[in-house]
Structures are given as C-alpha cells and as structure tokens.
C-alpha positions in Angstrom: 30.4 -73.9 44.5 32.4 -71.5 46.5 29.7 -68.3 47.1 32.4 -66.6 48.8 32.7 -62.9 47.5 36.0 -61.7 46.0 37.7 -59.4 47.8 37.3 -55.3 46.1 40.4 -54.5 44.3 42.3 -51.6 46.0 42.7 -50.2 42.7 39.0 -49.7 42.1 38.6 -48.6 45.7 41.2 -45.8 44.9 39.5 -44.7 41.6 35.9 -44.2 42.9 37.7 -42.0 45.8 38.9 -39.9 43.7 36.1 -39.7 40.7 33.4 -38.0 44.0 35.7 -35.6 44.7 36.7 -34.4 41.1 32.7 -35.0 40.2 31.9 -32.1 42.6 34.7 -29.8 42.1 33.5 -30.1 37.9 30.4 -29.6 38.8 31.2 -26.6 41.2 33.0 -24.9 38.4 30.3 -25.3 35.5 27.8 -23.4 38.3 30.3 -20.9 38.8 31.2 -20.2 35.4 27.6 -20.2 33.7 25.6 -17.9 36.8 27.0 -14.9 35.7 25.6 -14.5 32.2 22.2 -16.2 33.4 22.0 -13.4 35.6 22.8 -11.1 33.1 20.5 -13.1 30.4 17.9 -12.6 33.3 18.8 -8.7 33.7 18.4 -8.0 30.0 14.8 -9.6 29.4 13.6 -7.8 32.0 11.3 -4.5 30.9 12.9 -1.0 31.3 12.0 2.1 31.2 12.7 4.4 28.6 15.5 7.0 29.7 14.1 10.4 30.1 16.4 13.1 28.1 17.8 16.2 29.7 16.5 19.5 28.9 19.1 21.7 27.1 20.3 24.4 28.8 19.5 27.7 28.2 21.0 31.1 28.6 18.3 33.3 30.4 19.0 36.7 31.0 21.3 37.4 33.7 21.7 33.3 34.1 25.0 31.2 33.4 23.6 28.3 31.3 24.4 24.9 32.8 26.4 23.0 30.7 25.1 20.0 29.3 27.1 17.0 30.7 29.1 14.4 28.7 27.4 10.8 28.7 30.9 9.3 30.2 30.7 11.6 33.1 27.2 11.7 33.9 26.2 10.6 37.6 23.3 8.2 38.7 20.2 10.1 39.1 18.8 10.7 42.6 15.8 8.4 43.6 12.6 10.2 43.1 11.8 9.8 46.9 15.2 11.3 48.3 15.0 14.8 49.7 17.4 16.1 46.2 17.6 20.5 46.3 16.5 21.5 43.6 19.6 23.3 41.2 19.1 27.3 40.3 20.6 29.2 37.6 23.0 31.4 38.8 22.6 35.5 38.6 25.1 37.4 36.7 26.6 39.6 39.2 25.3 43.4 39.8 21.1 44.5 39.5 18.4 44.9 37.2 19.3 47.2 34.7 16.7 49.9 34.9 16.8 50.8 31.0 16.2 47.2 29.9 14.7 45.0 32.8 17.9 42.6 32.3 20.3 41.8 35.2 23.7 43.6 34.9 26.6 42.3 34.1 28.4 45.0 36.3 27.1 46.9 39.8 24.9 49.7 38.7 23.8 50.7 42.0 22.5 54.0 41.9 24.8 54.9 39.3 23.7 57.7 37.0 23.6 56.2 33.6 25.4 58.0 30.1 23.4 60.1 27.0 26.0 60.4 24.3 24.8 62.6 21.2 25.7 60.5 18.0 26.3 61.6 14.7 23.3 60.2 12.1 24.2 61.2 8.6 25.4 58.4 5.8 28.5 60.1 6.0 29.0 59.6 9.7 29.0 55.8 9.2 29.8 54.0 10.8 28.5 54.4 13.8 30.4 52.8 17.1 28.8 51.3 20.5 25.4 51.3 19.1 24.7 47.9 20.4 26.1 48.3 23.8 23.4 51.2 24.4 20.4 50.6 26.1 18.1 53.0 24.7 18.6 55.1 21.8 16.7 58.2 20.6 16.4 59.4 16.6 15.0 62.2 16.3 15.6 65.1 12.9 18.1 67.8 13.9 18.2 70.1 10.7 17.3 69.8 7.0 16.8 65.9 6.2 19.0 64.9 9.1 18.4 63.1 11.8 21.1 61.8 14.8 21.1 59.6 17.6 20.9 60.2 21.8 22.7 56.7 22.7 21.4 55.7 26.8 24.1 53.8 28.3 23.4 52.9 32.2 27.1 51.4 32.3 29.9 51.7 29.5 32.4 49.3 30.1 31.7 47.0 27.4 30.8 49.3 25.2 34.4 50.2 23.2 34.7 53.3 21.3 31.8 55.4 21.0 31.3 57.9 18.2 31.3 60.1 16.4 30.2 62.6 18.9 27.8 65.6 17.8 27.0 68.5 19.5 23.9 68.9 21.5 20.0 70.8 21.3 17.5 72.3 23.8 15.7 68.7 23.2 18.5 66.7 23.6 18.6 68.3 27.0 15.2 68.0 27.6 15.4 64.1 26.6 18.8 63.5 28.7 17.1 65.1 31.8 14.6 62.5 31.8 17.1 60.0 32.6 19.3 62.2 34.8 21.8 61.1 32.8 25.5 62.1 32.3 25.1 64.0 28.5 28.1 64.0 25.7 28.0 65.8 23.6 30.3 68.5 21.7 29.3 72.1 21.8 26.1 73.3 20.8 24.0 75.9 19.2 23.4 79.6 20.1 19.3 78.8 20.5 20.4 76.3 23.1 23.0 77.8 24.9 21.0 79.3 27.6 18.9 76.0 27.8 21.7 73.9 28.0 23.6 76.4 30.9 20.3 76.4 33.0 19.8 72.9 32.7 20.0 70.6 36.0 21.3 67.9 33.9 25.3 67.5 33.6 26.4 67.9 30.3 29.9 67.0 29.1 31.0 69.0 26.4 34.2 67.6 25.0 35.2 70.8 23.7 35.2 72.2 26.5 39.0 72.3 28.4 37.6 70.5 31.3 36.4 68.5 28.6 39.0 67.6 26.0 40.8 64.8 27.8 37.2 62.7 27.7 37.0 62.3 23.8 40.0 62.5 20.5 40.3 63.1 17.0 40.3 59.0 15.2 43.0 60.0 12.7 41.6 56.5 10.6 38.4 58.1 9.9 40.1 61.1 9.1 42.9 60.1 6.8 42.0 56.4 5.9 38.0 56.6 5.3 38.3 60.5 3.9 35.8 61.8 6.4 34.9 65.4 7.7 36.4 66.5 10.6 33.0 66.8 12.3 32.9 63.1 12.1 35.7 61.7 14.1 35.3 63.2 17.3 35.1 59.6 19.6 35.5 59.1 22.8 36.0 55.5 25.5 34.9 54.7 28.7 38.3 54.7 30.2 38.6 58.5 28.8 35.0 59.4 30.3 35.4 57.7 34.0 39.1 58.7 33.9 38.8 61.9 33.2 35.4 63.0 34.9 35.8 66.0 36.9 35.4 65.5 40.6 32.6 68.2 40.9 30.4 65.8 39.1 27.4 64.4 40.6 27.8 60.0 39.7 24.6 59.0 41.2 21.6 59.6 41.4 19.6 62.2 43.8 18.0 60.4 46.9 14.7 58.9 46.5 15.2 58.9 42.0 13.1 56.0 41.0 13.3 54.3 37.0 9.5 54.9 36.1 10.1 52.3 32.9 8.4 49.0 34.1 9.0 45.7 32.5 8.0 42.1 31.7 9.3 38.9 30.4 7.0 39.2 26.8 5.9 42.4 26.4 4.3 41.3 23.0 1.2 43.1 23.0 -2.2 40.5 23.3 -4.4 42.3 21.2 -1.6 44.3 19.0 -1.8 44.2 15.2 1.2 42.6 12.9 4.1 44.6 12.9 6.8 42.8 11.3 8.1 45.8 8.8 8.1 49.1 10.4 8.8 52.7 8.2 9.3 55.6 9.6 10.0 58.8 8.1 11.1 62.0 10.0 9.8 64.7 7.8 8.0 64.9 5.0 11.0 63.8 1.9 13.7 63.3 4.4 15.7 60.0 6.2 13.6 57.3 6.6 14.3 54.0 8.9 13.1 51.1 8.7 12.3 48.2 11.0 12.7 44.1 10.4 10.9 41.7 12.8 13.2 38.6 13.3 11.5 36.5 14.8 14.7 33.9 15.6 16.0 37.0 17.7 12.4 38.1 19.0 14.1 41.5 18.0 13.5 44.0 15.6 16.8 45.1 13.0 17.3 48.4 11.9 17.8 49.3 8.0 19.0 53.1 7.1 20.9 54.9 4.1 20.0 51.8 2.2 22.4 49.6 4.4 21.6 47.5 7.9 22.9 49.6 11.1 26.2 48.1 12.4 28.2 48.8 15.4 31.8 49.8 14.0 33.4 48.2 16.5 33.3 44.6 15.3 30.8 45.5 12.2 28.4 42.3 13.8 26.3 41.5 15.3 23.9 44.3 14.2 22.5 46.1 16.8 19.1 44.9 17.6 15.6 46.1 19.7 13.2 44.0 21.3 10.4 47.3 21.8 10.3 50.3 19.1 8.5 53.4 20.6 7.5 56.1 17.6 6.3 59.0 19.7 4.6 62.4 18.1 4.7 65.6 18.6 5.3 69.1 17.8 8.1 70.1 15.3 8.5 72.9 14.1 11.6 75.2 12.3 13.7 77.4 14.3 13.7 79.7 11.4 17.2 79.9 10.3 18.8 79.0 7.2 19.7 75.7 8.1 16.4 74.2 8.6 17.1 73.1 12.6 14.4 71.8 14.3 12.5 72.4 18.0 10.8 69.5 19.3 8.5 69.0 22.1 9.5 67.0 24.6 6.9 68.2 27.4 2.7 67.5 27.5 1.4 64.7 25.8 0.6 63.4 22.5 0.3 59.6 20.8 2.5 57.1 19.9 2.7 53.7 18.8 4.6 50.4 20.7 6.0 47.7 19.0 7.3 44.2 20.5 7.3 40.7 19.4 6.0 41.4 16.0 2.9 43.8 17.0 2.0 47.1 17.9 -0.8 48.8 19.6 -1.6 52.6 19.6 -0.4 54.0 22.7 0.3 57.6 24.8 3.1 59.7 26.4 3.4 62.3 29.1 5.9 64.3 30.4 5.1 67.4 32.9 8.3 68.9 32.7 11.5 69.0 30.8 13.3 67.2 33.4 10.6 64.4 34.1 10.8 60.7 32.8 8.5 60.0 30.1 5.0 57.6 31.1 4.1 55.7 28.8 0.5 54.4 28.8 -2.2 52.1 26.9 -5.4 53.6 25.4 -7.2 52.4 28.4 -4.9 54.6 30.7 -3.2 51.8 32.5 0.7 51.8 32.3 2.2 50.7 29.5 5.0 47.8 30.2 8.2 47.1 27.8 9.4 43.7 26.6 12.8 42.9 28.7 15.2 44.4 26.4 16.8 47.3 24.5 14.4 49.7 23.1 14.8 51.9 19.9 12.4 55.5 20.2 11.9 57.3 17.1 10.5 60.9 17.4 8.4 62.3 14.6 6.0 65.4 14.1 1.6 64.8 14.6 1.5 65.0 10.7 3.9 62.3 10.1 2.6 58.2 10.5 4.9 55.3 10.1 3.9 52.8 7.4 3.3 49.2 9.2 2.8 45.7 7.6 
C-alpha cells in the first residue's frame, strides 16, 4: 500500500487564504455595527435623575423679568461644583419713587413731584391720569361734592390729565406737604390770601402765565355735552414746556420723603378689610373700596360705576394702602355749603393693605409739613410698596368695613 500523502490541491490552499481574511473583516463589521446601540441600550437602562423645572419668571417691581427660554435653545446647566455668578434681575433705570417705594421708570432725582386738583362730580366723568398718580387725596369741597388732589412725582406716562378744578386753603395746605408743583384753576375769595402767602408753587391755568399749561377738550364739550367747567385738561408736554423759568423744579437742600415703606405692608394683627365705605358727610358721595386679592390691590367703586382712567378706560386704577384720616370740617358759611378742613394737629385714622386694617394716627405741626403717620403703640407706621388712595372725612363720620 502506497502511504504516501497526496499532495494539497492549490485550489483548496487558495480558498482557506482567502476565507481568514474575509472571516475577520465579517466579523470586524458585525462589532462595529452592533456597539453603538449596546452603548446606547447600556445608556438608557441606566437610572436618571429627574430634571429639575425652571422657576417662572417674574416681574418684580423695578425688575425686567427674565424670559423663560425655549426647550430647543436651552444650554447645558453648569456643574454644581463650578464657580457659576449667580444672575440678578436687572433695575429699571432711575430711583425709588418716594410716593410709592417702587423704582422709577424715569430719573426722579430730587425732582419736585406734581399736585393736580381734579374734578369729582358724576358729571366730571370721566376722569383722566388717575392711574398714573401716585397718591391721590378725596376729600368734600362743597354741598355733597367731593374732588380729587392727584400726586404725581413724574408725569410722563401719565397722558392727558383732567378735568382741572380750582383750588382751596386745604388743598394748599395738603400740596405743601409734598412740596409739590399744584394745578389747579383759580380759586376762591376765602383762599385767596392763603393761596398768595403760600410757599408752595401753585399753577393756576388761568392765569396768563398760566394758559399755555392746560386747554379747553372741545370732545367733552361738544361730543359728551358737558359744562364748561369740566373740560379744562392739561399734558405733561404742556406743563414742562411751558413752566416758567422762575419756578423752583427741585426740591430745597436737605427735603427728605418722611413716607417709609416695605415689601407687605399687610398689617399682622389687622382686622378683615375686604369691602371698605366711606362717606364724606352725613347723606352725601360715598366711595367704596374692593379687596382683590389677584391684584393685592384695592378697586375703587363711585357714582354707582368702577373709577376708570379716561385715557384707555382699563385698567381701572388700583391702591395697594387706603388711608381714611379724620378731622375737623366744618362750613365756611356761605350759601354754597364749602367746606374748611383741618390739615394741621392730629387726629385718628384707619390703614388699610392686603385685605386688613388697623386703627392708626396722623400729625402734622404745620401747614407746610408732611403728614406722620403712626401705629397706636406710637411707632411709625410703614406703607405697602404701592399707590395709596387717602380719604379725608370729619371725627363724626366712620367708614363701614367688612
């Protein structure tokens, strides 16, 4: 038997040289093809944490609110550990507005701010640049009336204001307090010689220095049907434009604002106030007071309708503190019923923010003094951040509170 081995076929040889190379290129490409999704398999069944949701923004007072950013555009999150500054709302420009607490929108500096005497009556309505003022003063002029003293520390957002009315001794007395700028159009005999002696500048747009500052709103006039007396408006173009030179715009060196101011000035052990009615005199205009608590504001209800700006007609002008101060009233003894008030001394009041009041004080030593404001206890009494509506009434008159 012939054991000799048969020689390997070249074909064969050829064939298992070329299967080991094709074998590991297969095999290379089966790795490289399945390794991503086990990572990704491996990636998913790992535990993750839950994402934390960004706060929404929100508009403080005096802040820009930080938009919040769309999901597309968002940017990876700083680790905890890195030294990340911390982002702060950015101030509108200007200062805290000494009437409300809030940061201007505009400089103030030392600016003296604007009194502008408003017309009350149903047929004065309605009223423009109410909710541009800052503070603003109802008081009882005559008979059953009562009208407004509008505080504006700046007026250039304020659009027409009107109807302008003419001014009393108190009106005077209650402008001085501020050392404001007062509007007003003419006033009577009684006050004449209170208003000449008076430190505060008065602006009488009847005046001929005075006539350029305010017009005549034929609309109101012809279109709505009203009195004469009732259209008398004026701007802030027509006020700054037209103020004389001799004017003083600031204040005197060394004023200070004696109004003080903090973030909730909801009083801690107040009573509920969320409906407040006040009436002037005894049978005459009443207004009346709704606690929003959405707005943290109180609206203002009078002549059976809510109080609108004319301007844009909403939003309805709204108060975060209602002050009801009394005092002496008493008639001036002519035939139309006008009123003197007491704006000097002291006497009792109530304060109203966030939904409750407490019983509170005022003093004033003299009629061109700011008004202090003060708890039972003596200590200072400080105002919600805000506007602030102040209703004057006589010591025999109470508001009705619920």
């Amino acid at each position: 038997m012939n054991n000799r081995r048969k020689p390997k076929s070249k074909n064969n040889t050829k064939i298992k040289r070329f299967l080991l190379p094709a074998a590991v290129v297969v095999i290379g490409a089966i790795l490289l093809i399945t390794a991503p999704w086990q990572a990704y398999t491996q990636t998913e069944e790992q535990p993750t944490e839950a994402p934390t949701a960004a706060p929404t923004p929100t508009s403080t007072p005096g802040t820009i609110a930080t938009p919040t950013p769309d999901p597309d555009e968002t940017t990876p999150t700083p680790d905890p550990g890195e030294d990340t500054p911390k982002a702060t709302p950015t101030p509108l420009p200007g200062v805290i507005n000494p009437l409300t607490g809030e940061p201007s929108a505009v400089e103030i500096g030392t600016n003296r701010p604007w009194a502008v005497s408003i017309g009350n009556t149903r047929p004065a309505l309605p009223q423009h640049g109410l909710s541009s003022a800052d503070i603003l003063y109802e008081y009882i002029v005559e008979g059953t009336e009562t009208r407004l003293l509008a505080i504006f520390q700046s007026l250039p957002q304020s659009g027409i204001i009107g109807s302008i009315r003419s001014a009393r001794q108190y009106i005077v007395e209650i402008a001085s307090s501020y050392d404001a700028l007062l509007v007003h159009a003419g006033g009577r005999d009684y006050a004449g010689e209170v208003i000449s002696g008076s430190p505060v500048t008065r602006l009488n747009t009847l005046d001929v220095d005075g006539t350029s500052m305010s017009y005549r709103d034929q609309y109101r006039r012809q279109t709505l049907g009203m009195s004469n007396e009732h259209t008398l408006m004026t701007t802030y173009e027509r006020l700054t434009n037209n103020l004389p030179t001799r004017v003083r715009r600031e204040h005197e060196t060394g004023y200070s604002p004696a109004l003080g101011f903090v973030e909730d000035g909801t009083p801690s052990s107040g009573s509920a106030a969320t409906r407040i009615d006040v009436t002037f005199h005894e049978g005459s205009k009443n207004t009346l007071f709704t606690y929003s608590d959405s707005d943290k504001a109180y609206q203002v209800r009078q002549h059976a309708r809510d109080m609108i700006d004319g301007n844009s007609g909403t939003p309805r002008p709204s108060f975060t503190n209602v002050l009801i101060l009394q005092t002496d009233i008493k008639n001036t003894g002519d035939a139309s019923g006008r009123r003197d008030i007491r704006t000097t001394g002291e006497g009792n009041g109530y304060f109203f923010c966030g939904g409750k009041y407490i019983e509170i004080t005022w003093s004033r030593t003299t009629t061109t003094s700011q008004f202090v404001y003060r708890h039972k206890d003596g200590s200072l009494l400080e105002l919600g951040i805000g506007k602030t509506y102040i209703c004057i009434i006589s010591k025999a008159q109470s508001p009705t509170i619920s």
